[in-house]
LOSERO-739022 format. One line per 2 residues: for each residue x, y, z of N, C-alpha, C, CB. Coordinates in pm, 1 decimal, always signed. Glycine has a CB too. Example, Ala and Ser with C-alpha at 12.3 -4.5 7.8 and 13.67 -1.06 7.14 Angstrom:
REM residues 2
+1319.0 -569.0 +780.0 +1230.0 -450.0 +780.0 +1320.0 -330.0 +780.0 +1130.8 -447.3 +904.6 ~ +1285.0 -225.0 +708.0 +1367.0 -106.0 +714.0 +1290.0 +3.0 +787.0 +1408.4 -59.8 +572.5;
//
This chain:
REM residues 105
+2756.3 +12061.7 +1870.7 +2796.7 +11923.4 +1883.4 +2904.2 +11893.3 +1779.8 +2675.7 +11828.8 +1867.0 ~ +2974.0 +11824.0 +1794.4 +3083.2 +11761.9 +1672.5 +3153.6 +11634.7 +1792.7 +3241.1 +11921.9 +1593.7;
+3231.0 +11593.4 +1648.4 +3286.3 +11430.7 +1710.1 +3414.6 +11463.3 +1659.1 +3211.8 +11258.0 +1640.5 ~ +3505.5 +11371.3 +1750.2 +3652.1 +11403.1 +1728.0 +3727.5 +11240.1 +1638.9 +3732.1 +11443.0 +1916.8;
+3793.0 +11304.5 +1533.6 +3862.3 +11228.7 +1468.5 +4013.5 +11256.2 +1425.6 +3790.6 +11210.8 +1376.8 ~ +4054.5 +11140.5 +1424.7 +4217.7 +11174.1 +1422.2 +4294.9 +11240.6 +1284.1 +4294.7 +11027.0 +1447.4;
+4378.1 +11309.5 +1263.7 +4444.2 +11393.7 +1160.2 +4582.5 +11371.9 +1103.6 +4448.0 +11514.9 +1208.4 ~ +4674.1 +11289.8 +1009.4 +4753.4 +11303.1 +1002.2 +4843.1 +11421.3 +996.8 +4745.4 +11248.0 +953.3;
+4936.8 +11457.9 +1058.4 +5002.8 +11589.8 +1034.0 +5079.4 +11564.1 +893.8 +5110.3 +11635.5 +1164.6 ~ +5137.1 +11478.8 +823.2 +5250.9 +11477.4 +738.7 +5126.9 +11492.8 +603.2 +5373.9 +11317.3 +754.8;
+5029.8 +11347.3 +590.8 +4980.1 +11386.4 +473.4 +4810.9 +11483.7 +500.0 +4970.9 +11232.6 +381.9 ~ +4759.8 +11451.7 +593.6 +4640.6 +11554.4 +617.7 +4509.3 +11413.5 +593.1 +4639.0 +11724.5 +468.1;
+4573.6 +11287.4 +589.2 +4400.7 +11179.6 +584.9 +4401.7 +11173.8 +707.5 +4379.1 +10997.9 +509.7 ~ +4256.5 +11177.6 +722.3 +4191.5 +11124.7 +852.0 +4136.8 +10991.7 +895.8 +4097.3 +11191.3 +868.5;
+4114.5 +10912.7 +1031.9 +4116.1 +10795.2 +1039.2 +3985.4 +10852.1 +1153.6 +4268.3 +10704.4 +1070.5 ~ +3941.2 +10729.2 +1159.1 +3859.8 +10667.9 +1306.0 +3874.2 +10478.8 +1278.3 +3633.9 +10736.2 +1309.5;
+3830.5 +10419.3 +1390.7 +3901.1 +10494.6 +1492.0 +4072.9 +10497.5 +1512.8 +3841.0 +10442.9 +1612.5 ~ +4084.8 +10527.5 +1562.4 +4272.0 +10583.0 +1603.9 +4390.8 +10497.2 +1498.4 +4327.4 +10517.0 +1816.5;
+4494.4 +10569.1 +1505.3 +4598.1 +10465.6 +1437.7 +4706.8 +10505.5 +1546.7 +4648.3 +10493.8 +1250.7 ~ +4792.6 +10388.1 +1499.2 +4952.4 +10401.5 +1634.3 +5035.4 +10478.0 +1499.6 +5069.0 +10177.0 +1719.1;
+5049.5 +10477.6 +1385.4 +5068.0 +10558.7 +1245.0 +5000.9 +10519.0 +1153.4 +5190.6 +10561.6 +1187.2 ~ +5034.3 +10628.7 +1046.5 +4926.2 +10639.0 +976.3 +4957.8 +10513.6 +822.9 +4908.3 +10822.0 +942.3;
+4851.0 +10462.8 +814.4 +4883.9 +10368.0 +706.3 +4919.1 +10430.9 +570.2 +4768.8 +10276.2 +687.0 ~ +4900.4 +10517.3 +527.2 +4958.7 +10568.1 +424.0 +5062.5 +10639.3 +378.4 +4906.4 +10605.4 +396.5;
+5093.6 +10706.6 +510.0 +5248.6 +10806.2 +519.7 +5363.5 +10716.3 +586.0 +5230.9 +10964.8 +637.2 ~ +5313.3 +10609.5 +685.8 +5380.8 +10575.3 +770.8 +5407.7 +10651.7 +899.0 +5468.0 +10551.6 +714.3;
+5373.0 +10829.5 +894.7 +5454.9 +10879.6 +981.4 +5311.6 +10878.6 +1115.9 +5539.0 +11045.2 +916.6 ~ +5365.9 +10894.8 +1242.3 +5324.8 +10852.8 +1372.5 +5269.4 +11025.6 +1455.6 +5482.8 +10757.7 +1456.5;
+5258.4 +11151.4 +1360.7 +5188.8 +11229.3 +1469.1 +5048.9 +11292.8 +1393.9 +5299.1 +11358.1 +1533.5 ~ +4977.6 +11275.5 +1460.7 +4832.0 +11326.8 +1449.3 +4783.1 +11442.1 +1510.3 +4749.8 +11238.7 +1493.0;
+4699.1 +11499.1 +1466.0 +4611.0 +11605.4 +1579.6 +4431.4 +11571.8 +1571.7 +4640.8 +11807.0 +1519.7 ~ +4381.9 +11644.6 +1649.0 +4251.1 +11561.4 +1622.5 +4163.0 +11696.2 +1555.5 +4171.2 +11478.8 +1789.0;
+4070.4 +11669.8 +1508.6 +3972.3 +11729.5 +1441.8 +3810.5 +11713.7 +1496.4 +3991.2 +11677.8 +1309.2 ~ +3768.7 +11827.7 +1502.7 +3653.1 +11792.1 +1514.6 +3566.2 +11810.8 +1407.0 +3613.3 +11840.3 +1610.2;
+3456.5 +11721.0 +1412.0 +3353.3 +11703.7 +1298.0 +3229.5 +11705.5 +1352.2 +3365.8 +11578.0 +1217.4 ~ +3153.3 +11814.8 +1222.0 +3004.4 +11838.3 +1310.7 +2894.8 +11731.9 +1273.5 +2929.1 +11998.3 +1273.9;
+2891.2 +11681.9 +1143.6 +2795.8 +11584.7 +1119.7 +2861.4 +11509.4 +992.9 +2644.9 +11649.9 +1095.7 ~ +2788.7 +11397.8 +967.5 +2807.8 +11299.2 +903.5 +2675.9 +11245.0 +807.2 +2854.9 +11212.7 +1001.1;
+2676.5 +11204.7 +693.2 +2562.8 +11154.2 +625.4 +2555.9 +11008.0 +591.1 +2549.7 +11224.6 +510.5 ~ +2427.1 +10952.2 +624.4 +2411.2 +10807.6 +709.9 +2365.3 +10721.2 +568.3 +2264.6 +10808.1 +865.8;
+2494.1 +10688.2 +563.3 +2548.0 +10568.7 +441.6 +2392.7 +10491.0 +462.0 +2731.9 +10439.1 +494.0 ~ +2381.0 +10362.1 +583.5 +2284.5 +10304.7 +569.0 +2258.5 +10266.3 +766.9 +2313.2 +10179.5 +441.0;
+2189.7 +10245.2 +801.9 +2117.9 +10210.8 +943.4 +2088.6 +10040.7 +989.7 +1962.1 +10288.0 +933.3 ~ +2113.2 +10003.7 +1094.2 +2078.9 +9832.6 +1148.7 +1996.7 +9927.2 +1227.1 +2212.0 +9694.8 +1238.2;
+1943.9 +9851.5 +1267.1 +1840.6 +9793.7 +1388.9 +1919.0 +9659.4 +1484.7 +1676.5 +9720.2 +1299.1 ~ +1959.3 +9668.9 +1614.1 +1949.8 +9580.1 +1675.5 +1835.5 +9526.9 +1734.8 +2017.9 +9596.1 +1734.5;
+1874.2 +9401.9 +1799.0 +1746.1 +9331.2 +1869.4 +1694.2 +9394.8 +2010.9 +1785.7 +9172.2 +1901.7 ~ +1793.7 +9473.0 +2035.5 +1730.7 +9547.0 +2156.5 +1660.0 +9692.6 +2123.6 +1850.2 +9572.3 +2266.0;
+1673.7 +9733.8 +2034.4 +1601.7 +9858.8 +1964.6 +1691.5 +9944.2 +1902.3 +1522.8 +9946.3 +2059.8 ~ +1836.4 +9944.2 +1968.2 +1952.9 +10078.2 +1884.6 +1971.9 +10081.7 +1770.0 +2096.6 +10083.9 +1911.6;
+1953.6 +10160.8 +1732.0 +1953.9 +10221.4 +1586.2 +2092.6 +10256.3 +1604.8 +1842.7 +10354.8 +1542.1 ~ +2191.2 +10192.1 +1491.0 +2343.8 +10202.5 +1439.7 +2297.8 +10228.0 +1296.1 +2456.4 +10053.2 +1462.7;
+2433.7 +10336.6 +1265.5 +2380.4 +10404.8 +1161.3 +2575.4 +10390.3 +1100.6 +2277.7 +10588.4 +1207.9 ~ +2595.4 +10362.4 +972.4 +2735.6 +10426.0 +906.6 +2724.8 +10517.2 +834.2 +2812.9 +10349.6 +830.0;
+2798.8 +10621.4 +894.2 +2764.6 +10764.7 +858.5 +2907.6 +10799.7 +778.2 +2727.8 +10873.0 +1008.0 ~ +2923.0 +10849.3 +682.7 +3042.5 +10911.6 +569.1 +3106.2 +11037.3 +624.9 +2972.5 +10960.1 +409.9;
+3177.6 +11064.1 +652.0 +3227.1 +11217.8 +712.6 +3294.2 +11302.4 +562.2 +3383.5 +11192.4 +864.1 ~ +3244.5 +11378.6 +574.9 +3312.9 +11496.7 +429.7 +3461.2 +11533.8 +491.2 +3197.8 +11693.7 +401.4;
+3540.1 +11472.1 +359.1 +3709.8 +11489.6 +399.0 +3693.4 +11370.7 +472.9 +3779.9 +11640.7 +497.6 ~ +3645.3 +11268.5 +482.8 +3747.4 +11173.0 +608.2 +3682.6 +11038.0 +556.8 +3713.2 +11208.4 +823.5;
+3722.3 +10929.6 +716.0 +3611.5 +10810.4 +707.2 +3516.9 +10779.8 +717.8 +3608.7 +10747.5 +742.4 ~ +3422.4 +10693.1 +726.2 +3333.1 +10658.7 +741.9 +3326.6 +10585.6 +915.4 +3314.1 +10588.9 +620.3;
+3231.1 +10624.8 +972.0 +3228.2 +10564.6 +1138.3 +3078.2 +10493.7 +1155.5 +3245.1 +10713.8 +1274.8 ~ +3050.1 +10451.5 +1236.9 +2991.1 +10405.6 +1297.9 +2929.8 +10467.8 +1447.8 +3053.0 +10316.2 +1289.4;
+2794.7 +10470.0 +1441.2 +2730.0 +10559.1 +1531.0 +2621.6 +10525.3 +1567.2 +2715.3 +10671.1 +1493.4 ~ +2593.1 +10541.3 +1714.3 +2453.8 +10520.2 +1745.0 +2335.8 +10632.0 +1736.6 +2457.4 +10475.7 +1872.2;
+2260.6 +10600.6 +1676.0 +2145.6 +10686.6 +1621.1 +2063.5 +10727.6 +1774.3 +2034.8 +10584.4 +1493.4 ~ +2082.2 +10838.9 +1831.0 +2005.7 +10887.9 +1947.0 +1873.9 +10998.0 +1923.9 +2114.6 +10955.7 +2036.8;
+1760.1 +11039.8 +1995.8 +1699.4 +11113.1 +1981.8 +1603.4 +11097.9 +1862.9 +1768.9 +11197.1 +1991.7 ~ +1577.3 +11014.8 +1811.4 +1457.0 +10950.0 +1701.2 +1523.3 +10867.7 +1610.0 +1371.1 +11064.2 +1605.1;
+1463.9 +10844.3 +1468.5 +1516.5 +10787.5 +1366.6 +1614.1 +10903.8 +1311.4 +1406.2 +10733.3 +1270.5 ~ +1640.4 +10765.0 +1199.0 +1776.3 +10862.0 +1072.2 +1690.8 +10737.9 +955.2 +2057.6 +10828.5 +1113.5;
+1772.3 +10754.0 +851.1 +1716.8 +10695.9 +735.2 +1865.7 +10703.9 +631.3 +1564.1 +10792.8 +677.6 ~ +1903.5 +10599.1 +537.9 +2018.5 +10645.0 +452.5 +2006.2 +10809.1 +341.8 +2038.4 +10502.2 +350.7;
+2083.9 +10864.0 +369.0 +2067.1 +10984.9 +279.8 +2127.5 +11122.1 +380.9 +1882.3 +11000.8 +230.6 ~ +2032.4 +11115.5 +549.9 +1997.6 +11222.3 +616.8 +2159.0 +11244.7 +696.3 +1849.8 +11191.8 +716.7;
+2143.6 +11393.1 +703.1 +2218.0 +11467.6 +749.3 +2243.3 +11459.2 +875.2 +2189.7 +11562.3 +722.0 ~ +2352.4 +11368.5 +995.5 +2325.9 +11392.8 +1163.3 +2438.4 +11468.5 +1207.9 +2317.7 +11248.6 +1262.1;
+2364.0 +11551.7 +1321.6 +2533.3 +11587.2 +1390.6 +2592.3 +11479.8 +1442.7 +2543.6 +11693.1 +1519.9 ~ +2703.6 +11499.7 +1492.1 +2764.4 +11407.0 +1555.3 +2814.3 +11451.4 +1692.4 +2862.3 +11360.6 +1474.4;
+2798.8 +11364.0 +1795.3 +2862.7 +11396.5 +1907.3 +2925.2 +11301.9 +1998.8 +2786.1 +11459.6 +1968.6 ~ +3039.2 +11298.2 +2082.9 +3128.0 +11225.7 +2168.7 +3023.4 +11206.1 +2272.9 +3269.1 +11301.3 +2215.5;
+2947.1 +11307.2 +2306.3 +2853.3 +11271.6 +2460.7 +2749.1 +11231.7 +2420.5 +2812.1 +11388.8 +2569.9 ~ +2707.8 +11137.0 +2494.6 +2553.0 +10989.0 +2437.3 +2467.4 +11109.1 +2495.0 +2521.0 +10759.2 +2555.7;
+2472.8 +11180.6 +2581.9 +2368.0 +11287.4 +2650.1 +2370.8 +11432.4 +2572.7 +2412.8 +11316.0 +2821.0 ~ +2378.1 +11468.5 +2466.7 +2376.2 +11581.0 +2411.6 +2254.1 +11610.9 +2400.0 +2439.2 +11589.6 +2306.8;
+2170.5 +11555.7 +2405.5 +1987.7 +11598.4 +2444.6 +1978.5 +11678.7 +2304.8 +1941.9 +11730.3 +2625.5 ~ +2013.5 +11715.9 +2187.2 +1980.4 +11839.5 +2080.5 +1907.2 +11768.9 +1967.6 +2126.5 +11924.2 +2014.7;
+1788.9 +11715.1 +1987.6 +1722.6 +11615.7 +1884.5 +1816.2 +11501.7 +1822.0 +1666.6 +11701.1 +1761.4 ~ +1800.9 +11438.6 +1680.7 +1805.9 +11331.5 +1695.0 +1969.8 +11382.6 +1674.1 +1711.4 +11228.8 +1610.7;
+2033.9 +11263.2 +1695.5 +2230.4 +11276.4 +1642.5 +2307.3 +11132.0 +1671.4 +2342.7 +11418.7 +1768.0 ~ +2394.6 +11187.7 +1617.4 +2488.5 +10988.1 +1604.0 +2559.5 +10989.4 +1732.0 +2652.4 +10949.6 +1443.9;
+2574.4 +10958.6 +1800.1 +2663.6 +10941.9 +1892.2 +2786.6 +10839.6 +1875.9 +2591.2 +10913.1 +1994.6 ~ +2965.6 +10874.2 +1870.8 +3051.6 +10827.4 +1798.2 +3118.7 +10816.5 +1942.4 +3108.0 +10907.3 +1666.2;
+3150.4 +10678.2 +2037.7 +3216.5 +10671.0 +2120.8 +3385.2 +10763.5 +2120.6 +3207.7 +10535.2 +2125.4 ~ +3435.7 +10813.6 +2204.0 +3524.5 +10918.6 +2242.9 +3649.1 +10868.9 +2197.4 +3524.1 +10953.4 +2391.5;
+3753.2 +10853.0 +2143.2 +3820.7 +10755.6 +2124.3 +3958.4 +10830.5 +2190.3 +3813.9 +10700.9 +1970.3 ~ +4078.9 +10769.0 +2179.7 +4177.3 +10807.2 +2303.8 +4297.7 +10872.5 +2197.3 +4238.9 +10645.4 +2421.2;
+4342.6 +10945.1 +2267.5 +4432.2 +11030.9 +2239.7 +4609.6 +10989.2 +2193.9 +4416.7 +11107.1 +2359.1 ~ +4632.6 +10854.3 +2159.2 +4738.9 +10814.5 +2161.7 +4805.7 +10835.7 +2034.2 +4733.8 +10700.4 +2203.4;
+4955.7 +10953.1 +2031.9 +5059.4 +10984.7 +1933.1 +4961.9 +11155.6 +1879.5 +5082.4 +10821.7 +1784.7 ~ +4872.8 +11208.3 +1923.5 +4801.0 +11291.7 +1917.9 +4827.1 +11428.0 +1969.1 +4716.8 +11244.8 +1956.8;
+4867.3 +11520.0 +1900.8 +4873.1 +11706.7 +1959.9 +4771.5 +11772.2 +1957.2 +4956.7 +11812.2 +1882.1 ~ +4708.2 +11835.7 +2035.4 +4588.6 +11958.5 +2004.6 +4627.6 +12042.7 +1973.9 +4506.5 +12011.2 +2090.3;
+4534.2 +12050.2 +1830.8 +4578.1 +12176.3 +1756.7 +4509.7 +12308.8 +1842.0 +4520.2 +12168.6 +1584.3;
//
């Protein structure tokens, strides 16, 4: 599992979600990165039951994720994944975000 986040090519910071350029270089091309897990800053509870979790990415930002497949707690280690159906116990699920000014590396 891993989640995809965007890459500056000029200075190398990473963003979620997306930029049209990058606020710190100014310059406009990215590639994306994937990331396998994230460690869960702190967790809500909504009123309907979803567990949202802000999870810290090593090297990057911080995102926002829905906690699938049981609890999380601040501290714990989740993978991360683009598909809400990854079925592999518990993990954050980080909506897919779009590809705009972006090369695959």
């Amino acid at each position: 599992m891993s989640a995809a986040i965007q890459n500056c090519l000029n200075c190398g910071n990473r963003f979620f979600p997306v930029r049209l350029f990058c606020p710190d270089c100014g310059q406009e091309n990215f590639s994306t990165v994937l990331v396998e897990h994230g460690d869960v800053a702190e967790t809500t509870r909504l009123a309907d039951g979803t567990l949202l979790a802000t999870l810290t990415i090593p090297g990057g930002p911080s995102v926002v994720g829905r906690v699938t497949g049981g609890p999380a707690t601040s501290g714990d280690r989740l993978p991360l994944a683009n598909n809400l159906n990854a079925n592999d116990g518990v993990y954050a699920y980080v909506p897919l975000r779009s590809t705009v000014n972006e090369e695959k590396q």
